[in-house]
Backbone bond lengths (Angstrom), bond angles and torsions (degrees), N, CA, C in turn:
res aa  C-N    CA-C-N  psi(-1)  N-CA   C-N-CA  omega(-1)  CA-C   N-CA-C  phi
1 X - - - 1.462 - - 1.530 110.17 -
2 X 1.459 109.01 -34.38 1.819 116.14 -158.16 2.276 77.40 -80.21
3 X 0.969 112.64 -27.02 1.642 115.75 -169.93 1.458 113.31 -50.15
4 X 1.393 81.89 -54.68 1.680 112.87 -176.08 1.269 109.66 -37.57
5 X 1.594 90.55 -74.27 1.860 112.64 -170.77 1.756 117.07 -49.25
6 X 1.421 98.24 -25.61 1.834 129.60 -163.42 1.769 84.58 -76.18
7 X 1.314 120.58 -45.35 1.640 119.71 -140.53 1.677 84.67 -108.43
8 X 1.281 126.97 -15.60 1.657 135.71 175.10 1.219 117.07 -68.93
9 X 1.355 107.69 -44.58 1.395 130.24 -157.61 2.073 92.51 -89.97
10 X 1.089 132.99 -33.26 1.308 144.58 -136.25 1.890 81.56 -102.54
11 X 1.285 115.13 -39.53 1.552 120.03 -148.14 1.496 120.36 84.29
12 X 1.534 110.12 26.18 1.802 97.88 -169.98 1.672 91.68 -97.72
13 X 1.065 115.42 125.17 1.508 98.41 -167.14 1.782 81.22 -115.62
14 X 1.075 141.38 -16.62 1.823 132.39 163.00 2.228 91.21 -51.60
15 X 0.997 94.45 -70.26 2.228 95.29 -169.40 1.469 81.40 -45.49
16 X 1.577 136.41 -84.80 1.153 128.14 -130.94 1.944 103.09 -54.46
17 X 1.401 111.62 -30.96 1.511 113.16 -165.45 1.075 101.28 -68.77
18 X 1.805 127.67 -50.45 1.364 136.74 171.84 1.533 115.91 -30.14
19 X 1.815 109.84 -63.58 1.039 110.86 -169.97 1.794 110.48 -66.92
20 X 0.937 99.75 -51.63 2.080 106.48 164.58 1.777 96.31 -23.66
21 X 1.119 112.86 -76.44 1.282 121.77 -168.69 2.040 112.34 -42.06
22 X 1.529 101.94 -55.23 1.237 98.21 -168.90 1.590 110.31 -77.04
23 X 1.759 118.74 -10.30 0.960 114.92 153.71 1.712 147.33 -50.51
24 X 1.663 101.23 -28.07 1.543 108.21 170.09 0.996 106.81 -75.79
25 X 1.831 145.77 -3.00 1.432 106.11 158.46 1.169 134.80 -109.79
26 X 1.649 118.33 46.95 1.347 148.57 154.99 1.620 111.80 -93.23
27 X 1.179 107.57 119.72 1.238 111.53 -168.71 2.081 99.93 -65.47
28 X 1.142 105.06 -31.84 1.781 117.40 -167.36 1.811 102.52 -81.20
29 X 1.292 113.51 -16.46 1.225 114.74 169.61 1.696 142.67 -134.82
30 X 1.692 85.96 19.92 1.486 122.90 -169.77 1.742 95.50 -51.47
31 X 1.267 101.46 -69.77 1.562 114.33 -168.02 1.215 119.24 -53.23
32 X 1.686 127.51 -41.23 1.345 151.34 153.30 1.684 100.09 -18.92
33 X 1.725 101.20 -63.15 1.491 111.30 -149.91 1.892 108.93 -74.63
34 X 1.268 94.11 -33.10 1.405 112.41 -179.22 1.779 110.74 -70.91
35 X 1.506 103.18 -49.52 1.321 94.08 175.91 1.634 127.12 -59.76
36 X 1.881 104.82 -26.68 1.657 112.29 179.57 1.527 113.20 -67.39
37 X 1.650 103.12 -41.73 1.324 95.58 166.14 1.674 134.09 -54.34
38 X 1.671 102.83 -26.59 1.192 98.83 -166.50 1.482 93.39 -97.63
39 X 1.338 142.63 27.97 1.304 130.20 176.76 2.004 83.16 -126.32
40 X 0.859 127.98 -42.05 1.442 110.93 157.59 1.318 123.28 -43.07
41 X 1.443 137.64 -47.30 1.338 131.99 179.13 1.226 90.13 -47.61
42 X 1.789 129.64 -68.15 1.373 132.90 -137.47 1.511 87.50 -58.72
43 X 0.903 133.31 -70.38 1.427 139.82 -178.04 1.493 120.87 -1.02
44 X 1.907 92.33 -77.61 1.201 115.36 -155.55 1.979 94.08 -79.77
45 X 1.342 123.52 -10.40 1.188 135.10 149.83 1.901 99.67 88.46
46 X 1.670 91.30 43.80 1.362 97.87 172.57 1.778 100.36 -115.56
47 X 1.514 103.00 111.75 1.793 107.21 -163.26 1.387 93.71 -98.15
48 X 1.492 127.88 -13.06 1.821 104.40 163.97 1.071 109.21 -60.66
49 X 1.232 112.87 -68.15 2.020 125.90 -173.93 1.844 104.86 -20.05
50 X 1.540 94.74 -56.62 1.308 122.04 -157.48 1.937 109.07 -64.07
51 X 1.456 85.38 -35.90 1.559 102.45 -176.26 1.955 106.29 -81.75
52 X 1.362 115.25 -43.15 1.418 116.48 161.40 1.582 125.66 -52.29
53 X 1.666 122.01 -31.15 1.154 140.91 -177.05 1.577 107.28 -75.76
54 X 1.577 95.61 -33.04 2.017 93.15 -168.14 1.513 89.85 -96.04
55 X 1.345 141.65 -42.98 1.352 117.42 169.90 1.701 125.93 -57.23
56 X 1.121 107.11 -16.37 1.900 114.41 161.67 1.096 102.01 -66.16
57 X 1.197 129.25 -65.89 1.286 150.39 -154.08 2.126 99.65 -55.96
58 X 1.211 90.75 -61.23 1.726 103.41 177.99 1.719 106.03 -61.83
59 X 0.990 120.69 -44.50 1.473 116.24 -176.11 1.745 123.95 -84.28
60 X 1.279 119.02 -12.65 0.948 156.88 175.67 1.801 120.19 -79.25
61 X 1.350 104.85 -46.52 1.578 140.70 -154.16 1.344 122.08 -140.35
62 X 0.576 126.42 -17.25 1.728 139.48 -169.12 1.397 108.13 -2.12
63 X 1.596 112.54 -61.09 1.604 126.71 -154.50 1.460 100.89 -87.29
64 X 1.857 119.92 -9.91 1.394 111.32 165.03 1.709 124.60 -65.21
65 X 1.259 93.54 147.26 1.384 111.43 -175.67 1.652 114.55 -53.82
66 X 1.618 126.57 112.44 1.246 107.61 172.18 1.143 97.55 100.18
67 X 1.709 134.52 -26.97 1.416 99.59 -174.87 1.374 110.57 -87.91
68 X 1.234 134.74 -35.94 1.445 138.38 -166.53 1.777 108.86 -71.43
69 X 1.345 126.48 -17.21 1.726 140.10 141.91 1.364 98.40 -48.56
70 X 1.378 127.16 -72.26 1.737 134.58 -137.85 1.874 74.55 -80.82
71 X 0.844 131.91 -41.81 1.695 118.04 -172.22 1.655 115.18 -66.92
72 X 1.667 100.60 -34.81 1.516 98.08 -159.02 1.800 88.99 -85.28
73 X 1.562 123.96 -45.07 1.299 90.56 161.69 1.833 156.79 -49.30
74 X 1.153 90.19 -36.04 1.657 99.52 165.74 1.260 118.20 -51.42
75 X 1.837 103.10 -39.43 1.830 114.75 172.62 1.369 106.37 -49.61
76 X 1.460 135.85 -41.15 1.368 141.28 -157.13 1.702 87.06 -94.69
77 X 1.164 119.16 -63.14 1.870 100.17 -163.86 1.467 100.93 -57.46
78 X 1.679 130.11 -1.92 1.343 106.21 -174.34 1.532 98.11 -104.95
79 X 1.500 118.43 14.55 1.758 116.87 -173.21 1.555 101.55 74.88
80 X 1.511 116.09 8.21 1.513 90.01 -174.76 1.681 112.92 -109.83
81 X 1.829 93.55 104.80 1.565 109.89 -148.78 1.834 107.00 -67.42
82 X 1.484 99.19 -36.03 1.543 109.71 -156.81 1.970 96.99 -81.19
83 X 1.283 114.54 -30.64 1.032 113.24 -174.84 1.680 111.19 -83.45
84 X 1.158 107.37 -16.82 1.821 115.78 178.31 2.063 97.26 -86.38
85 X 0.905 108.03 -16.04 1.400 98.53 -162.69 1.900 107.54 -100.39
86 X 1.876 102.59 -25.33 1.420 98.40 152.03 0.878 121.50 -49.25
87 X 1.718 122.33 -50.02 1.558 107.25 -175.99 1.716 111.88 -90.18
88 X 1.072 122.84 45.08 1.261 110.35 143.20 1.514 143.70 -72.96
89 X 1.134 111.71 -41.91 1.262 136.63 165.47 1.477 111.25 -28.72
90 X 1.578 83.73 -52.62 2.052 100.96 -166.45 1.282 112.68 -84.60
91 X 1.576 112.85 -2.89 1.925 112.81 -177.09 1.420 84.38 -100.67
92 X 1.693 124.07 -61.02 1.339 109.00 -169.48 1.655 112.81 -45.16
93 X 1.085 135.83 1.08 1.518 104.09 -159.40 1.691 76.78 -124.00
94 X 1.155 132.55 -30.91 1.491 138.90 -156.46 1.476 104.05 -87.58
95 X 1.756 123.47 -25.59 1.261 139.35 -150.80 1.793 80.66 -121.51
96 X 1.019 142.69 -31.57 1.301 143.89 -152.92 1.986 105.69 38.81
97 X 1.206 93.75 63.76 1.859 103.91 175.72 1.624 104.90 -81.72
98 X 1.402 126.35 145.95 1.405 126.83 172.20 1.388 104.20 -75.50
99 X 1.324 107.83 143.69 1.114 127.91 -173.69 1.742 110.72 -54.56
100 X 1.067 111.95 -16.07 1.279 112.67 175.90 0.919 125.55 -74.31
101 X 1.618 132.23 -32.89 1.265 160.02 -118.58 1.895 88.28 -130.28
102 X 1.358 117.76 -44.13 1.167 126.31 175.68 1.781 126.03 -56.03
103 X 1.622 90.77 -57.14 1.337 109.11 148.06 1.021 137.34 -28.79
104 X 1.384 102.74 -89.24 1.696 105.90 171.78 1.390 122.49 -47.26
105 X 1.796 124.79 -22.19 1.249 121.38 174.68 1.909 121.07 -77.80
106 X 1.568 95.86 -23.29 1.265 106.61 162.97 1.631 116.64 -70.69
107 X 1.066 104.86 -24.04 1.621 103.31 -166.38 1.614 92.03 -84.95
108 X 1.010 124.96 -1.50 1.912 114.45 -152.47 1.650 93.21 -127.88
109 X 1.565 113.94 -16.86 1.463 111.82 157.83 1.294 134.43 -90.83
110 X 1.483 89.83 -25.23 1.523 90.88 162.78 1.720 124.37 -100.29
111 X 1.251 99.60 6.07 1.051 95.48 153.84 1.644 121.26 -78.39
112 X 1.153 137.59 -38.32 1.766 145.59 -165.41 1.467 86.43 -90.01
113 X 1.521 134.79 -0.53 1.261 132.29 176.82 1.842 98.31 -76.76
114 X 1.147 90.66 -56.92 1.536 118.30 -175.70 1.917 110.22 -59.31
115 X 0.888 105.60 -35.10 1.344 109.04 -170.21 1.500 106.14 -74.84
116 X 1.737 102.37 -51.73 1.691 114.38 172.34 1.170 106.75 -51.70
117 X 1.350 119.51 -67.07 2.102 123.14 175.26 1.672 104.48 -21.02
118 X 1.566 125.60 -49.15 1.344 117.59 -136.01 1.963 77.46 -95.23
119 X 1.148 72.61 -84.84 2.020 64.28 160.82 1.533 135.33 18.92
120 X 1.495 92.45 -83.15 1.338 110.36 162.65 1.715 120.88 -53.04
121 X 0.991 104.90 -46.03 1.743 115.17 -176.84 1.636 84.26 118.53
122 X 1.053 135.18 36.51 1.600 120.47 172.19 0.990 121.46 -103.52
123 X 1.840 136.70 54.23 1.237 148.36 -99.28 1.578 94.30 -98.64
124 X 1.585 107.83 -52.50 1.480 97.10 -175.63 1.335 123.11 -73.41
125 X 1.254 103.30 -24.61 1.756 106.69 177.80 1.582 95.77 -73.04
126 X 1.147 148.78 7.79 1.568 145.29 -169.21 1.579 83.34 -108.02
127 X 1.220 120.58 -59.64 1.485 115.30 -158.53 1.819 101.89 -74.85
128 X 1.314 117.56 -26.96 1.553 125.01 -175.43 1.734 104.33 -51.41
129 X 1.792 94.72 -52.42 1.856 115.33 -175.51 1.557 104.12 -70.93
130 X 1.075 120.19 -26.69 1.656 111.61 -176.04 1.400 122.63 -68.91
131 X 2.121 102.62 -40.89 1.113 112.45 -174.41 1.845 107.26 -74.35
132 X 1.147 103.19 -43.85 1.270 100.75 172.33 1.410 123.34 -43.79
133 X 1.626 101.74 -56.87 1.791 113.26 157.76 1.762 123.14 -11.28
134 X 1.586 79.48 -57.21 1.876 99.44 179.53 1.290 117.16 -77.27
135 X 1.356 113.22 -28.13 1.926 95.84 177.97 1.232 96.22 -89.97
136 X 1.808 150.11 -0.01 0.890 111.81 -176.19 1.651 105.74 -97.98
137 X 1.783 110.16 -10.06 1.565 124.81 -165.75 1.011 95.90 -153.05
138 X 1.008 122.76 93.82 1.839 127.72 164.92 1.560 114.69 -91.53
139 X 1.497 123.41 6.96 1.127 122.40 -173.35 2.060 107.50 -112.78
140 X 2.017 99.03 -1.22 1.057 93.57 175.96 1.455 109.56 -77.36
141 X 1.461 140.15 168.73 1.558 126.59 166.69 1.371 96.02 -111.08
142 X 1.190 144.41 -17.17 1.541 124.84 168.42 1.672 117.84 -70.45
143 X 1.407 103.41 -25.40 1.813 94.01 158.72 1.654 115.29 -59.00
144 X 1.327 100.65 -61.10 1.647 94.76 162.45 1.592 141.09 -9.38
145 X 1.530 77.48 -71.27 1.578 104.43 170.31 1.476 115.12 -63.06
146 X 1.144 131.05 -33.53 1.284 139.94 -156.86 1.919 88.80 -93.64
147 X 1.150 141.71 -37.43 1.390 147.71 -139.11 1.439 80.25 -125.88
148 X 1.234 157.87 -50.42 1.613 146.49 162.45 1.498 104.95 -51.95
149 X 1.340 141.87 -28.66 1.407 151.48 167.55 1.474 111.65 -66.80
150 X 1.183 112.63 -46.09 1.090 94.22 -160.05 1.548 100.11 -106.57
151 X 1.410 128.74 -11.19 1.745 133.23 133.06 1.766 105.72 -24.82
152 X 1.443 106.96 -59.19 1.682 101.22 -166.14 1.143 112.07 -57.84
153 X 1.241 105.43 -25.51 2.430 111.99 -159.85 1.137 78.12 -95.17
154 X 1.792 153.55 -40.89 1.441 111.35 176.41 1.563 115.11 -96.89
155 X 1.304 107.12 47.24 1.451 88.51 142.43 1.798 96.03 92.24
156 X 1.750 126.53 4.63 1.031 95.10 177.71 1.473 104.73 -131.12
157 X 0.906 140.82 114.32 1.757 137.87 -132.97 2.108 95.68 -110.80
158 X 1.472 103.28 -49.37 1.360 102.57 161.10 1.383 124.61 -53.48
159 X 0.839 93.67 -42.36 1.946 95.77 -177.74 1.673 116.20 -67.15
160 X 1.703 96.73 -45.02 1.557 103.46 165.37 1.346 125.81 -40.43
161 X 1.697 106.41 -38.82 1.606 114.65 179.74 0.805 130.75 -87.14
162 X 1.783 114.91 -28.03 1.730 105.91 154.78 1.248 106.68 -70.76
163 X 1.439 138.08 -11.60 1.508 117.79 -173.79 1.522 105.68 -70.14
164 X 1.283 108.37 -41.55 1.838 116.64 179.47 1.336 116.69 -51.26
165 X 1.625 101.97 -55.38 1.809 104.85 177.42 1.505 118.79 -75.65
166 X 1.596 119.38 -3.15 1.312 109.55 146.66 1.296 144.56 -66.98
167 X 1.473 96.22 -37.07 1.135 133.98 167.63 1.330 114.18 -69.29
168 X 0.958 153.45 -49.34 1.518 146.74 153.78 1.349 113.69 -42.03
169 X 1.449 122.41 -46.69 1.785 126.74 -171.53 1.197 93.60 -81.10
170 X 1.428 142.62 -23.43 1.588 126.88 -177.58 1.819 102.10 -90.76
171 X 1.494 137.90 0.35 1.223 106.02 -157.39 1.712 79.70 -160.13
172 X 1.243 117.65 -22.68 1.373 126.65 178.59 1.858 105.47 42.86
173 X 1.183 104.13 67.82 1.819 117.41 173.37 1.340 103.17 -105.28
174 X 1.460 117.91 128.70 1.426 123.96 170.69 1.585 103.54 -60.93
175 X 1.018 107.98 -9.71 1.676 112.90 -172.20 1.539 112.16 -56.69
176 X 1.714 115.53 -46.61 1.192 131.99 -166.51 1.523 112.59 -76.88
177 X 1.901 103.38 -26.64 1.000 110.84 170.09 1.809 128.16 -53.35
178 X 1.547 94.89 -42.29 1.388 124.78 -153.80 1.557 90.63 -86.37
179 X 1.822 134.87 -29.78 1.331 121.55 171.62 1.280 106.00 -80.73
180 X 0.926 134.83 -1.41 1.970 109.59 164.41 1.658 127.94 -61.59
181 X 1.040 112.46 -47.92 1.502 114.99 -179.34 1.643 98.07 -69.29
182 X 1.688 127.25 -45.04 1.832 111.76 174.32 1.948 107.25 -63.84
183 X 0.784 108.36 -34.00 1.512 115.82 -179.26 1.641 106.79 -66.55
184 X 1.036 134.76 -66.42 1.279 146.11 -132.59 1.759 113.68 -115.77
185 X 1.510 95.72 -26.77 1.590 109.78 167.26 1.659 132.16 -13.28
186 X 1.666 86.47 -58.70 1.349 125.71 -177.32 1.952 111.00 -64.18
187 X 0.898 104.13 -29.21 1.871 130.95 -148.32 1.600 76.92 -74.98
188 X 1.454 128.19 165.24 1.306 137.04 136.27 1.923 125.27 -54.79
189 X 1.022 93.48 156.35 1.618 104.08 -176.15 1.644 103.30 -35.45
190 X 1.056 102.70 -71.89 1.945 125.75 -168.56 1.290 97.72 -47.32
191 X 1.574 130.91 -36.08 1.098 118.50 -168.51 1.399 113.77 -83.99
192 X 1.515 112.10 -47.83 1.163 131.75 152.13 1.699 119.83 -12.55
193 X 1.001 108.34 -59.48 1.577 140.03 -174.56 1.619 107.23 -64.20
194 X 1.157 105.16 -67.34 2.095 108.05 172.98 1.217 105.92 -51.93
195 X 1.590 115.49 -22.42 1.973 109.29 -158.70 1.552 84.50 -84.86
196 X 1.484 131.38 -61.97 1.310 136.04 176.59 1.630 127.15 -30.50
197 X 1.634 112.80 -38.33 0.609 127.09 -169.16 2.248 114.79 -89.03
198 X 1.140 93.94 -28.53 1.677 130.21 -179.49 1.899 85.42 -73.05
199 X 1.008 113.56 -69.06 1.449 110.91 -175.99 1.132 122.69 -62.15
200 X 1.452 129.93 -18.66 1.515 132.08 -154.26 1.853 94.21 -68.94
């Protein structure tokens, strides 16, 4: 450990990885060694390594501090929404995060859940992730946006527009304003016209 800190402090980050390494086979400094390695990957900005290290790390560790966060983020830089959002549950209570803070992170994953779905052409699973989006953050407006989008691709263009002008009167973002004409472009005049009019 005293190696580590010696080869940290120096910039030798080849000794510091070594010593990380010969640290996991001490049971008293296993976790130590594993975690340096895995804050070296982040570093050296290799996120497989980094992403193999925090699932050791979680299965290995679970009830340590920080690891089941350092996992569920990596879940998000890899897009992988549904598997970052199991472990929410387990950071809020382990991280003691306000419930608000939880929320809104659910609402902002399932929102890019939703966005990827529509993306794909996976229309109902886009609108499934949006709504969810909304009960967990109804104060974001790109869930909005994302759940008026993915209303339009199935087919329901009215509904899209009260979803917007709800969405504008609950959060009042010029943002929601600014997706009608990319949204609706496409739409016929008349339809065009109620959405304009829904927003005014």
């Amino acid at each position: 450990l005293l190696a580590s800190r010696a080869a940290e402090m120096e910039d030798n980050a080849v000794e510091a990885s070594l010593c990380y390494q010969q640290m996991q086979a001490y049971p008293r400094t296993a976790f130590a060694g594993l975690k340096g390695q895995l804050v070296h990957a982040r570093a050296n900005n290799d996120p497989d390594r980094a992403y193999l290290l925090a699932r050791q790390a979680y299965e290995r560790y679970p009830g340590r501090p920080g690891v089941a966060e350092t996992l569920m983020h990596l879940h998000l830089a890899r897009q992988e929404w549904h598997a970052a959002l199991n472990l929410l549950p387990e950071v809020q209570a382990r991280s003691e995060w306000p419930a608000a803070k939880t929320r809104l992170l659910k609402g902002r994953i399932l929102t890019q859940s939703s966005r990827e779905a529509l993306k794909a052409g996976r229309r109902e699973e886009a609108l499934q992730e949006a709504v969810g989006a909304l009960e967990a953050s109804p104060e974001l407006p790109d869930a909005w946006e994302c759940k008026a989008a993915s209303l339009l691709a199935n087919q329901h263009a009215d509904k899209a527009a009260a979803t917007l002008a709800r969405g504008y009167r609950k959060t009042r973002q010029d943002q929601l304003l600014l997706a009608v004409p990319a949204l609706f472009q496409s739409q016929p005049a008349p339809v065009f016209h109620r959405v304009a009019v829904r927003m005014a």
